[in-house]
N, C-alpha and C positions, 0 to 999 in steps of 0.2 A: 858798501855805499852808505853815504851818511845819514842819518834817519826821517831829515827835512827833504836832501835833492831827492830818494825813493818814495816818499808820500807825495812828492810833486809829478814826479811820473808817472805814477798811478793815481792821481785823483782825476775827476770825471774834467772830460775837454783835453787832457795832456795826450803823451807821444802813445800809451797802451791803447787806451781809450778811442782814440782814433784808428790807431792800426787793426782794432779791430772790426771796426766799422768795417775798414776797407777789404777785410780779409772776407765779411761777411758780402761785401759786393762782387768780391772775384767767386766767391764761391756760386751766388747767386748767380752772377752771369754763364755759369762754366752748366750748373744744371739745365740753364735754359738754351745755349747754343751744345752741348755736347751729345751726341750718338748714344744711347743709351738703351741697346738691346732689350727686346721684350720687357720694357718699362712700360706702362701706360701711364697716358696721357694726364689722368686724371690724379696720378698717387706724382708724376713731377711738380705739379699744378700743388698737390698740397704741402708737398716740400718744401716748394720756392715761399708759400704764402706763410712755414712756419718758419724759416730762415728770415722773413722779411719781418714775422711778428716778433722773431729776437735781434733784430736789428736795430726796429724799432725801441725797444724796451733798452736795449746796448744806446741808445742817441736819446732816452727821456722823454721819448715821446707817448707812453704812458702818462706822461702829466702833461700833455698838451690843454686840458679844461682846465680850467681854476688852478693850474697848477698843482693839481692834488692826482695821486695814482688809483686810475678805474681797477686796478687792480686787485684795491682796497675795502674790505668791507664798507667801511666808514664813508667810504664814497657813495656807494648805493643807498648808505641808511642814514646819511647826511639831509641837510635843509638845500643843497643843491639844485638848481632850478631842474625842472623834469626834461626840459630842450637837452640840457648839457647831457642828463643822463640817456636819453636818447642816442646822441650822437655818439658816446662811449659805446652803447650796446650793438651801435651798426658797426663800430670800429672792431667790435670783438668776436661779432657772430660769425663772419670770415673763417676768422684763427679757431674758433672752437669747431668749426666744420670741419677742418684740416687736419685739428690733433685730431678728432676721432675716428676720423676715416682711417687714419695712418694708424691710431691704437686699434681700433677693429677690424681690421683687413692686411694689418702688416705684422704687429706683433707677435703672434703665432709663427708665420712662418720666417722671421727675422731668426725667435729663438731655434727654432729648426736648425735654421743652416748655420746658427752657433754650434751647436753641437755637432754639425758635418763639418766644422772648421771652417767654413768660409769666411774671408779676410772680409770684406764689405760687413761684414753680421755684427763681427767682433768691434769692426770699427762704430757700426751704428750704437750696438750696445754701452761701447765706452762712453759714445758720446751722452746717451740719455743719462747716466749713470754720474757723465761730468757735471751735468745739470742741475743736479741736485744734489754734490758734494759742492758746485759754488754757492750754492745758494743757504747751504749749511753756513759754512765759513764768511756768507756775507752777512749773517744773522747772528751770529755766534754770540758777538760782545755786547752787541746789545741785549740781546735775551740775559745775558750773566747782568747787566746794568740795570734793566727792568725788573729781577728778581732779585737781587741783591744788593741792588748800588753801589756796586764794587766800578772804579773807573779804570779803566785800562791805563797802562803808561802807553806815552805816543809809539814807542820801539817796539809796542804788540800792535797797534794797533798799524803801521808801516806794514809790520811779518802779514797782520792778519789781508789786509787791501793788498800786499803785492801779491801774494798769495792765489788770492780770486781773480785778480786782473787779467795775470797772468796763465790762469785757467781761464780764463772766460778766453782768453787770445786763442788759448789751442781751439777752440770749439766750432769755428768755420773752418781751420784746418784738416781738422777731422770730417767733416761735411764734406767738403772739396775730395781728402783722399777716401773717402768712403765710395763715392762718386767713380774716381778713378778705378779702384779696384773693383763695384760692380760692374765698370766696362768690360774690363781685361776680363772675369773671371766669365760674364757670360761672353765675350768672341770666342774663347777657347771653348765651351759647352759649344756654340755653334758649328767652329773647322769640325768640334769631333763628332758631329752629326752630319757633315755633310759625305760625300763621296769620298774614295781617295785621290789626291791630288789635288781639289777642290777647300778643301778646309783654307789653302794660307790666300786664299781671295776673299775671306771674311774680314769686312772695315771693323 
């Protein structure tokens, strides 16, 4: 593909970028109406609220103040009026209740049932694990340009953006089939606890 129509597909608002919004709604929606044995309530609820803070951050809504990302040191320790940084810190106390719940409460026995081979484990873990090889590759050329002002040619910097995009795309994928296969894996934990004959009536 030529190294302007792939920088056009990949840059922010094109056909990637979008699809994966949408990928992050289906997934969204699928945790919140889907059957989801001995899941509590409360670890779906952090799910959907960290699906929806990478959603958000997937749409720029990160810079909905001033245009500038709360994500950002610079933002807190900026001349920013203290209203705006207010309204960032309600936007984000949400999301940091969610990741920690889900780091201190799921973490541990995520890696567990890595090690018992369980397909949902593996798939969670790739996902965290995607998250922070896109986030490498989306830092990459700038960190080499910040410390040595070396400027990319456009045909790295295409490789480097379709790269991420198109990691970033798998990553409600992976969400959604992670989803699925802790369904399947616990119906089958539940037929083989029930009686015989009884197991193939588990939904």
């Amino acid at each position: 593909m030529p190294t302007d129509t792939l920088v056009h597909l990949v840059e922010e608002g094109q056909l990637v970028e979008n699809l994966t919004l949408v990928g992050y709604g289906i997934a969204i929606l699928s945790l919140v109406l889907l059957p989801l044995p001995r899941c509590r309530r409360r670890t779906r609820v952090a799910v959907v609220v960290a699906l929806l803070a990478m959603m958000a951050r997937e749409a720029d809504l990160h810079k909905y103040i001033d245009h500038m990302s709360m994500l950002k040191l610079r933002f807190w320790t900026g001349s920013l009026p203290a209203l705006d940084k207010l309204y960032a810190l309600l936007s984000l106390v949400p999301i940091v209740i969610a990741c920690l719940y889900l780091l201190i409460w799921h973490a541990l026995p995520v890696l567990r049932a890595v090690r018992a081979g369980q397909a949902h484990a593996v798939t969670i873990t790739t996902f965290v694990f995607l998250i922070g090889i896109t986030n490498i590759i989306d830092r990459s050329l700038g960190m080499i340009k910040d410390s040595f002002g070396w400027h990319a040619p456009e045909w790295l910097v295409a490789l480097q953006t379709s790269q991420e995009e198109f990691l970033e795309l798998s990553l409600p994928l992976l969400a959604l089939v992670a989803a699925i296969q802790y369904r399947r894996e616990m119906r089958k934990s539940l037929a083989a606890a029930l009686p015989a004959g009884r197991g193939r009536w588990v939904k």
